[in-house]
N, C-alpha and C positions, 0 to 999 in steps of 0.2 A: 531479580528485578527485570520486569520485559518496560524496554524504550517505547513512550508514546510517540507517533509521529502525526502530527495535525496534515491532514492532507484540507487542504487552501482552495482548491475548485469552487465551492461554493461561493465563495467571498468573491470571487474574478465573477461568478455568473451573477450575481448581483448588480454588480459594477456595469457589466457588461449590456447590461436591461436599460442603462440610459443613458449608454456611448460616454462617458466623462469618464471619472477617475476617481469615485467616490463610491464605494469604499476604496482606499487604498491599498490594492495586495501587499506590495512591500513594506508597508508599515507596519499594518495589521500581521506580515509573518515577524516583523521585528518584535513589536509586543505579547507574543505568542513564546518565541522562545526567551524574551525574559519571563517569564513566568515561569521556565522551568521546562518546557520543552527540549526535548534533545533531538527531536528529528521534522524537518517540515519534506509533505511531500504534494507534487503535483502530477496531474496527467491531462497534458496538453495531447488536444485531439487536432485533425486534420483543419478541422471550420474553425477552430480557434473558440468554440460557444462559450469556454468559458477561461481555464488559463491559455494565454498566448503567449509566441515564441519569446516576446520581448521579454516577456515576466520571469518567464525562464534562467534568463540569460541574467537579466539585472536581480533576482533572488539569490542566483550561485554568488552574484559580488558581494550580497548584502548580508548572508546568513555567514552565521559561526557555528553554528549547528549542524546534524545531519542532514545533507540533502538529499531527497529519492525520487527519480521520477519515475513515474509510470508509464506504460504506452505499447501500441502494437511495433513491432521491429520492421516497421518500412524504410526504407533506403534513407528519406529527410526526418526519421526521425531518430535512424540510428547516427545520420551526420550531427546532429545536435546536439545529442547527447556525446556525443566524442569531442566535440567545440566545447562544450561545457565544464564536461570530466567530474560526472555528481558525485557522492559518497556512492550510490547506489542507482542501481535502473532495474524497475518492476517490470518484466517482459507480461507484456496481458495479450492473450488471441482475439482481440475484439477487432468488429467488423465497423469501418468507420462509422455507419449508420446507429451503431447500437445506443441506447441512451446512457444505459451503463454496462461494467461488465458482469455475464452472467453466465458465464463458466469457466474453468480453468486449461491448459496446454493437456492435449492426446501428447503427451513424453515420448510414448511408442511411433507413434506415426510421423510426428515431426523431428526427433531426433536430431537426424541429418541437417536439418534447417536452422533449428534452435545453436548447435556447437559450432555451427561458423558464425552467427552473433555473438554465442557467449565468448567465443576466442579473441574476439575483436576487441571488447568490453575488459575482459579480463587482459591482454595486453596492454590495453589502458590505465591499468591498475582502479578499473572499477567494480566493486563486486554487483553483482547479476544474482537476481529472484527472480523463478520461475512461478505464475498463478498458477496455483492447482487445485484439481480439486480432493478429497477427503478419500481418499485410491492408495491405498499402500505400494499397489501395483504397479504404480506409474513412478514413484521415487525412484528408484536402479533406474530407470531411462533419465530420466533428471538430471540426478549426479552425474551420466553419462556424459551429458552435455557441457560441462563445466563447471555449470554455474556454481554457486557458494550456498547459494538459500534458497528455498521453496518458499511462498505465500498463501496459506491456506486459504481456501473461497470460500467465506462462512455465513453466507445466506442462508443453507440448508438447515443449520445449526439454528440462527437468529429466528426463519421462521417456523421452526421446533419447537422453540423457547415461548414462543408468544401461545402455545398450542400445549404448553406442559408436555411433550415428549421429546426432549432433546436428550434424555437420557436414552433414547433410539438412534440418535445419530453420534452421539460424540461421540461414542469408542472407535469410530472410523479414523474421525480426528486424531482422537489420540494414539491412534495404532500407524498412521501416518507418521505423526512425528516423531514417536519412538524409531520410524521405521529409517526416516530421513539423518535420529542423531548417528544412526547403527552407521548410516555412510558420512560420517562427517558432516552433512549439511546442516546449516542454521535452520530454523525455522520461524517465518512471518504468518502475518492474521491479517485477512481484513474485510469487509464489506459488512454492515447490517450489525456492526459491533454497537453496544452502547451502554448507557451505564445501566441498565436493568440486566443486561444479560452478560456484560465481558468478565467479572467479575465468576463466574461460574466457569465458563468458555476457560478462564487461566486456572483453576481452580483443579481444571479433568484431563487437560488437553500439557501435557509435559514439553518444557525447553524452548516454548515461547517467549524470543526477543525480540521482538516488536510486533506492534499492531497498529496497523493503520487505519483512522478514523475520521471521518469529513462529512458527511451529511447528517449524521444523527448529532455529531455536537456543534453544530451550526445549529440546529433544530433546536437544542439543548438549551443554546444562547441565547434564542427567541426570551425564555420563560426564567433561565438565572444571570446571564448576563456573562460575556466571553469569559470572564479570568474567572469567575466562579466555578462555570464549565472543564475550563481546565486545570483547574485545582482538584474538581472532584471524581474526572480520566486520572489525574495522576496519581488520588491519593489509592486507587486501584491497582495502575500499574507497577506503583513503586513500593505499594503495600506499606 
């Protein structure tokens, strides 16, 4: 069984389009994991556009479920996450500017930089994913670093899939993750997942536990309506 984890951004930048409090993040993550969710994630960015610190904080009180944030490891955003103490923290190399993330941690080059975050984290007793991308190569630096799990960056895959050649990329994938179980690591999924393609994506790609999903089933809920949506992520992930 790989864990859904609803990542909630969407619903804050909605909210956030007309300064109120409608839709409500923390409700909306309440009714998300009664449905069946085991994991809600957020990635709160510098400008706050769309989850904010607040949400952060008042989501760790409210959820009984997995918590995971996401984010670049700046000095306030590694203090937050140590004030919080998530189930999980997604380390992403994004540039604050960026709209979303769109590529994964050089293991090799940063290294050094990555293992005194993840030590931090992990002294915390919080487990730590590194985004990566679909690089067997780059796993051994990884693992070197501490952390517990890798997050594959599956754009490359999703816009494959829509083009009928993802049977060109996946074996990267999945030679990845074989490569990551070889060293102990979990392995995560995420970006451009949805329910046309993740179903495939778990299908080729071995020893995926969890996958994190947020703009395509926000997208999803436009046209069947939230718990439909997430009834039909789960009846995928859960098989």
């Amino acid at each position: 069984m790989t864990i859904l984890s609803v990542n909630i951004n969407k619903l804050a930048t909605l909210r956030n389009a007309r300064g109120l409090n409608n839709p409500n993040v923390q409700e909306w993550a309440l009714r998300i994991q009664n449905w069946g969710v085991k994991s809600i994630t957020v990635h709160p960015r510098p400008d706050e556009r769309h989850i904010r610190k607040q949400d952060v904080y008042l989501l760790k009180e409210a959820l009984d479920v997995e918590f995971n944030i996401e984010g670049y490891p700046s000095d306030d955003f590694c203090k937050m996450v140590l004030d919080v103490r998530p189930d999980q923290v997604t380390l992403v190399p994004d540039d604050p500017e960026q709209i979303t993330s769109n590529h994964g941690w050089n293991t090799m080059k940063y290294q050094s930089e990555l293992t005194k975050v993840v030590a931090k984290f992990n002294d915390a007793g919080i487990r730590t994913s590194l985004f990566l991308d679909p690089n067997p190569d780059l796993v051994s630096s990884a693992a070197s670093t501490g952390a517990s799990r890798i997050e594959l960056y599956t754009e490359s895959y999703a816009q494959a899939f829509e083009r009928d050649t993802a049977h060109k990329v996946i074996r990267g994938y999945a030679e990845t993750a074989r490569r990551a179980a070889e060293l102990n690591m979990g392995v995560n999924a995420g970006h451009d997942l949805d329910l046309n393609n993740l179903q495939n994506f778990l299908n080729q790609v071995p020893n995926v536990q969890e996958v994190s999903i947020g703009h395509a089933l926000i997208s999803d809920a436009l046209e069947l309506g939230m718990e439909e949506t997430v009834k039909r992520y789960l009846m995928i992930t859960e098989g």
